[in-house]
C-alpha positions, -999 to +999 in steps of 0.1 A: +688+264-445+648+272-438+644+304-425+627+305-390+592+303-385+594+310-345+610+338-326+593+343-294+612+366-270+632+348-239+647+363-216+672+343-192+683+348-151+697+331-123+690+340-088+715+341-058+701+305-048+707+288-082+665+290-094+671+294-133+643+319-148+628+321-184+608+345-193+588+345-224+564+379-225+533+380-243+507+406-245+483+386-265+460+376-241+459+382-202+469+354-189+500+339-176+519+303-172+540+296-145+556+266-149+580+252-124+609+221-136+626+199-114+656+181-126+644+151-109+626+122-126+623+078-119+661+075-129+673+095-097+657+072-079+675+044-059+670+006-062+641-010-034+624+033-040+606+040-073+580+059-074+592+086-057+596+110-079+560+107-088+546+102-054+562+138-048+538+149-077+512+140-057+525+154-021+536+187-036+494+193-041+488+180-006+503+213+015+527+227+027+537+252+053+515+277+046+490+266+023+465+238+040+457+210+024+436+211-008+440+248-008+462+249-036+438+235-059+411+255-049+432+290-047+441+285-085+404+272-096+389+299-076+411+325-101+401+310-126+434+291-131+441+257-142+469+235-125+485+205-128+520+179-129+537+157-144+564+136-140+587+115-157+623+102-166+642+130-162+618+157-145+587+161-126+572+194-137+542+216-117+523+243-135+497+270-135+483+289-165+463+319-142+445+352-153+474+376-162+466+396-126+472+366-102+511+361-115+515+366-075+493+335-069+510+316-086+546+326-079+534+322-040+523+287-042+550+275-060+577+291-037+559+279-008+561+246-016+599+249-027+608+263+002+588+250+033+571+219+018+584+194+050+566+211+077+533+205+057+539+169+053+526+143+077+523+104+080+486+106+076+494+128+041+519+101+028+498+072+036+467+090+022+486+096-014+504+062-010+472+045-017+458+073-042+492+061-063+486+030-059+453+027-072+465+046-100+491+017-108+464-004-108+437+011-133+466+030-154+488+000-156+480-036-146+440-032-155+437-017-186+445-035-217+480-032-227+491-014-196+521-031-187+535-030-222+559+000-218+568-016-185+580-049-199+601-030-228+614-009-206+626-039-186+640-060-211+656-029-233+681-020-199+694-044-175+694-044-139+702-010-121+697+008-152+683+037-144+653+041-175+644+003-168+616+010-141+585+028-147+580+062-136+552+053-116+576+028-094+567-007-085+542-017-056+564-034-029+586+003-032+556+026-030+544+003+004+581+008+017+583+044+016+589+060+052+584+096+059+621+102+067+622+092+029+603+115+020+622+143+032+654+127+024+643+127-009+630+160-008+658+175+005+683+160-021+661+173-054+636+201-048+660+234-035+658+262-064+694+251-073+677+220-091+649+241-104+638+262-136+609+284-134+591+295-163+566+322-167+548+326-206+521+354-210+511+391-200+536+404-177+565+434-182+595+413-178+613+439-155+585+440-127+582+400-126+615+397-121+609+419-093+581+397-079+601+364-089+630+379-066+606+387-039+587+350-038+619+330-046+650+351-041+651+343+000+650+301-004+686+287+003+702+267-022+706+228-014+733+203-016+731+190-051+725+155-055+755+135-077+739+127-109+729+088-121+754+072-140+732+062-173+751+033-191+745+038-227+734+012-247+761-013-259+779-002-229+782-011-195+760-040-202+732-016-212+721-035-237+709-021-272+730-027-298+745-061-285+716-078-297+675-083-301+657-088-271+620-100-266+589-107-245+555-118-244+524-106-224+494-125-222+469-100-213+429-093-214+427-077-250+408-087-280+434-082-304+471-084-308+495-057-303+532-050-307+557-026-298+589-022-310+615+003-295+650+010-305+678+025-291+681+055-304+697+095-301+683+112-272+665+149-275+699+170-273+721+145-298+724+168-330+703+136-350+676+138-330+652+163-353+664+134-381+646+105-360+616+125-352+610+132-391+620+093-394+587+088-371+562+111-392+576+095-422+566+061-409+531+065-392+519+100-392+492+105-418+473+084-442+504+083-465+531+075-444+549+042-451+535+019-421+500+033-426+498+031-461+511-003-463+496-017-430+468+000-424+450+004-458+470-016-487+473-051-462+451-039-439+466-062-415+468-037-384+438-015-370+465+014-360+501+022-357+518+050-346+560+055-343+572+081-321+602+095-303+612+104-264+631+136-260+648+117-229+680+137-214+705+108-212+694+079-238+666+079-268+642+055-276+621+053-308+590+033-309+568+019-334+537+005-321+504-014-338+474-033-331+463-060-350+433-066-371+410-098-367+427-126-379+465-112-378+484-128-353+512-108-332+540-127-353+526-122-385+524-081-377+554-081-362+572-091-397+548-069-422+560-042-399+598-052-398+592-056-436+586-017-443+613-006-421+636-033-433+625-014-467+636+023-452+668+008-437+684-004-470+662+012-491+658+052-505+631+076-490+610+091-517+609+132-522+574+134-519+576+112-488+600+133-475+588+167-477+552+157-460+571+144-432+591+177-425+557+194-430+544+171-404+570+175-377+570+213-380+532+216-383+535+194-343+558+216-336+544+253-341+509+236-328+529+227-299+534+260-288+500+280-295+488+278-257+511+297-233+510+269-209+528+243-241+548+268-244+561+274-210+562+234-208+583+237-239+607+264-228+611+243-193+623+214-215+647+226-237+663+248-205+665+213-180+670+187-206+691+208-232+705+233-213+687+260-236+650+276-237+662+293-272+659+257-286+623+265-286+629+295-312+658+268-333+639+240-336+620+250-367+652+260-383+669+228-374+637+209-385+639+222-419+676+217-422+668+181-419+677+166-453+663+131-471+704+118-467+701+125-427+667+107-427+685+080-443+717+077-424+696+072-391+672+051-401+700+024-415+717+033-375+684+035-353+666+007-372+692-020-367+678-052-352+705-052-327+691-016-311+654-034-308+633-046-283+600-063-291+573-071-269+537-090-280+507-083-257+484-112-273+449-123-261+452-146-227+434-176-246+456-166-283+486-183-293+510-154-303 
């Protein structure tokens, strides 16, 4: 086995009130992240209310009981901080990276919106960001070329009531119906520091921020938990997956064709799931991986492709996507693609091929957690959706234990037609 490349120092607590802390010190430059995880994502939501978890991304910057709104925005930049969230299946995720001497700033803003975010929240505030997310809908998704693509997999891979088949960003007639008792339903159910991991990465002596963390955090009562979704895996249930291919077609405003394939595959804390990442470099990462060489320069029949991987917490999906060039219709790319991975399935990977793909995946990997604020986000990760920040100081082991024969075994698994979902996005006037 490789030996470890990584070994960053993380320390682990718990407050009274549930709040999981990871602390990963770092005296290499003054500045700190703080990086707060909520183990609430789009598949805790309920059918006729997407969105919500990222609308709360939004309202979570809009106030709360004692910072006024806009204020948190300016307190950071005004540090010299940056800020920003996220959200997505499994989390939404709200971080700082701040000069090393304003640890307090951020610990204060982030407890005060755990703790006494409802009394800052009005109608005029949800109406206000209501609209903001639904403008972003519209230029993120249905007006920019290929927008809805993810969308439409997503909704053929799962079947109704699954709770991956909606985008994280929700649906329109859902945003429109949110009420403000929603809101604090919602709220109420998700956001207490029992549901919660904070994160802090930098310049800091781990002793006295535990001391502050205590201070900021220690006094906001735990919440009833929320039961978990049920996530029906696929083949199961009626999930879908491996009971057979499904399909769709997008007419769209683009100039070229482009298709995505997804499969079902392991999610990010099945044992195989370092296997299907290095199954992703070896196919489109780099100019000699299989799909670009073949594709991209030797047919040169698509203008990009790209495969990649979602470290999702209750089912995986790998994707390969790629674009067209003139003259290649979405069909025709559709089977050169299926051709090269029909190749890996039944086929043997090449040493050489191989070991540039682990190099690949761990080069991502270490360049993943340079910054303190990656690396906080990365910590946050493998402590919500893995139940372990020290998979952060694993991985590269595990990486390196990945051998050609595991590569092998899942691709023949993953890549099965019967785990795939394809969808064309093909010029409005363009037969596909």
């Amino acid at each position: 086995m490789a030996p470890s490349a990584v070994s960053f120092e993380v320390r682990e607590h718990t407050l009274d009130n549930g709040l999981r802390v990871v602390l990963q010190p770092d005296t290499s430059a003054p500045l700190v992240a703080v990086h707060v995880m909520y183990h609430v994502g789009s598949k805790n939501e309920r059918a006729g209310r997407t969105g919500f978890a990222h609308l709360f991304e939004h309202l979570l910057f809009q106030g709360s009981e004692h910072v006024p709104r806009e204020e948190h925005f300016r307190l950071v930049q005004d540090a010299g901080g940056t800020l920003n969230g996220t959200t997505w299946f499994d989390r939404t995720n709200y971080f700082e990276t701040l000069p090393a001497n304003e640890l307090d700033l951020g610990l204060w803003l982030e407890s005060d919106r755990m703790g006494f975010f409802k009394p800052g929240i009005t109608q005029e505030k949800l109406d206000n960001q209501r609209d903001v997310v639904k403008n972003e809908r519209r230029q993120s998704y249905e007006n920019r070329p290929y927008g809805l693509a993810l969308e439409t997999v997503l909704a053929h891979a799962y079947d109704e009531g699954h709770p991956y088949r909606h985008p994280t960003i929700g649906y329109m007639p859902d945003i429109d119906a949110a009420r403000l008792e929603d809101v604090h339903e919602f709220f109420d159910l998700h956001y207490g520091p029992n549901n919660a991991t904070l994160v802090l990465a930098g310049d800091f002596e781990p002793a006295e921020a535990m001391d502050r963390v205590e201070a900021w955090f220690g006094e906001i009562p735990a919440r009833p938990a929320a039961d978990p979704p049920v996530v029906p895996l696929p083949g199961a249930g009626g999930a879908g997956g491996v009971g057979g291919e499904r399909r769709a077609l997008i007419r769209d405003r683009v100039q070229m064709p482009r298709v995505y394939l997804m499969f079902h595959s392991p999610r990010y804390a099945d044992p195989d799931f370092e296997s299907v990442d290095t199954l992703t470099h070896l196919l489109a990462d780099g100019n000699s991986s299989r799909l670009q060489r073949a594709l991209v320069y030797e047919r040169q029949m698509a203008a990009d492709v790209s495969a990649f991987t979602w470290p999702t917490e209750s089912v995986g999906m790998c994707f390969v996507v790629a674009t067209a060039r003139p003259g290649v219709s979405a069909g025709e790319l559709e089977r050169a693609v299926r051709d090269v991975l029909d190749e890996l399935r039944i086929g043997e990977i090449r040493t050489g091929e191989m070991e540039g793909a682990l190099n690949r995946a761990r080069r991502a990997l270490v360049g993943g957690l340079a910054g303190f604020g990656d690396r906080a986000d990365a910590l946050a990760h493998a402590a919500v959706l893995r139940g372990d920040p020290h998979y952060v100081n694993d991985a590269f082991t595990r990486y390196g234990a990945v051998s050609r024969q595991d590569v092998d075994r899942v691709a023949r698994a993953v890549l099965d037609p019967r785990r795939l979902t394809v969808v064309h996005v093909v010029p409005e006037a363009v037969q596909p």
